[in-house]
C-alpha positions as CSV (number, residue, x, y, z in Angstrom):
1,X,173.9,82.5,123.5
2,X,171.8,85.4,124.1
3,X,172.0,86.7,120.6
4,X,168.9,86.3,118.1
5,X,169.8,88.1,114.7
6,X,166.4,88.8,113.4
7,X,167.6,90.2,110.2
8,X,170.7,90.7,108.5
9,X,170.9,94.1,109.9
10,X,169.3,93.6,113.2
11,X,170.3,91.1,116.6
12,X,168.7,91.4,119.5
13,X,170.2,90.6,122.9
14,X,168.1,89.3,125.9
15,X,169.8,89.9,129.0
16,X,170.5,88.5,132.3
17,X,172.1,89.2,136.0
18,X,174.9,89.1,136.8
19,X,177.3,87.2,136.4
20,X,174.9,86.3,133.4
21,X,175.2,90.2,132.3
22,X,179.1,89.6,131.8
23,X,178.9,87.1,129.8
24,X,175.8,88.1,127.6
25,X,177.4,91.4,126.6
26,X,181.0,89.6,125.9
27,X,179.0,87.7,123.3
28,X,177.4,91.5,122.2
29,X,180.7,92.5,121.9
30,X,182.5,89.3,120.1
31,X,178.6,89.4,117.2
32,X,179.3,93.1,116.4
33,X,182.8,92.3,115.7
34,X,181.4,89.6,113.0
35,X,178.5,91.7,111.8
36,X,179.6,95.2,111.8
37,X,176.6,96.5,110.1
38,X,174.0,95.5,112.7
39,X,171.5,97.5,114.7
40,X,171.2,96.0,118.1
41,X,168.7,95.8,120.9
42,X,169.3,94.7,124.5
43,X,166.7,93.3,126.1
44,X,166.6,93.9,130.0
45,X,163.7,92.8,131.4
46,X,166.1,89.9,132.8
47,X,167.8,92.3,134.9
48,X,167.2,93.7,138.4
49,X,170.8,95.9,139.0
50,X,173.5,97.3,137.2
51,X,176.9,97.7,138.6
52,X,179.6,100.3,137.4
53,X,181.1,97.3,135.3
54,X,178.1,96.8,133.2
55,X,177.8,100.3,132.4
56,X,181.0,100.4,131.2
57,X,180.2,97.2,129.4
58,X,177.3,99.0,127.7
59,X,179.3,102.1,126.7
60,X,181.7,99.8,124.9
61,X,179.1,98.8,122.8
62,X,177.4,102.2,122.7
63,X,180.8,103.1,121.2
64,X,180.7,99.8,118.5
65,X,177.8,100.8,116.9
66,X,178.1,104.4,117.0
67,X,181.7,103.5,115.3
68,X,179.4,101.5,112.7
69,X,176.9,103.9,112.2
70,X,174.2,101.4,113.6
71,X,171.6,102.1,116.1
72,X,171.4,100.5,119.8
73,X,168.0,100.4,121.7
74,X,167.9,99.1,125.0
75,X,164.4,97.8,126.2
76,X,162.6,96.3,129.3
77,X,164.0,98.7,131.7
78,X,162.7,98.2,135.3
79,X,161.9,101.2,137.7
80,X,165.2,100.1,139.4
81,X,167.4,100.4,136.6
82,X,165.8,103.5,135.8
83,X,166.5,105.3,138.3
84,X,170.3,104.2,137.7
85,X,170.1,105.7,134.2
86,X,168.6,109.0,135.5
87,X,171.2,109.2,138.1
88,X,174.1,108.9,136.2
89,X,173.2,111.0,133.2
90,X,172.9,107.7,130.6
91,X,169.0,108.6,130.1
92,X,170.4,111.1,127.8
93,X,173.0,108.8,125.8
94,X,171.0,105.9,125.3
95,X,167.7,105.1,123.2
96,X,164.8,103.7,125.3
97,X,162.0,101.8,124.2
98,X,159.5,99.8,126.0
99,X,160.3,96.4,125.0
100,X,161.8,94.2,122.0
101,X,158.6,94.6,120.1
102,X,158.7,98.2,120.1
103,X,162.3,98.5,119.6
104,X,162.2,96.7,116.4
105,X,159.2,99.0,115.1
106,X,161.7,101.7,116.0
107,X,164.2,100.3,113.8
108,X,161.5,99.5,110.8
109,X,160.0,103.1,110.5
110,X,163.5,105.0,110.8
């Protein structure tokens, strides 16, 4: 399972391809319906390409935790996946941070 819950209010999701993807962010889906409360970062430095199907996948659970009032971070973007986010406007709906490091400082100071 890619799921680590590094505190009671915090998991952290590392990533892979496809089909990989599909399956790591069913099990994303299945842990915030068991720990509502939970901020969550996904960590994608496992993956080189998105298709529309993950996207949607990721706005499902952009919509869980905004539903919770919990934070999601993604982390360990590549220039490729990037350049998906800026084209299709999800720069701006999504918090970035460099990696899972990072992303859990995030979450500590605020």
């Amino acid at each position: 399972m890619p799921i680590e819950q590094w505190s009671d209010e915090v998991c952290v999701a590392r990533l892979g391809d496809d089909p990989q993807f599909t399956e790591d962010m069913t099990s994303v889906d299945k842990h915030l319906d068991s720990h509502r409360h939970a901020d969550v970062i996904l960590d994608f430095s496992g993956v080189a390409f998105l298709n529309s199907t993950n996207i949607s996948r990721l706005l499902t659970v952009r919509q869980k935790t905004i539903s919770c009032d919990c934070k999601l971070i993604l982390c360990g973007i590549n220039t490729r996946l990037w350049s998906t986010f800026l084209t299709t406007g999800l720069d701006k709906v999504f918090t970035f941070s460099n990696d899972v490091s990072t992303s859990l400082a995030t979450l500590a100071i605020g």
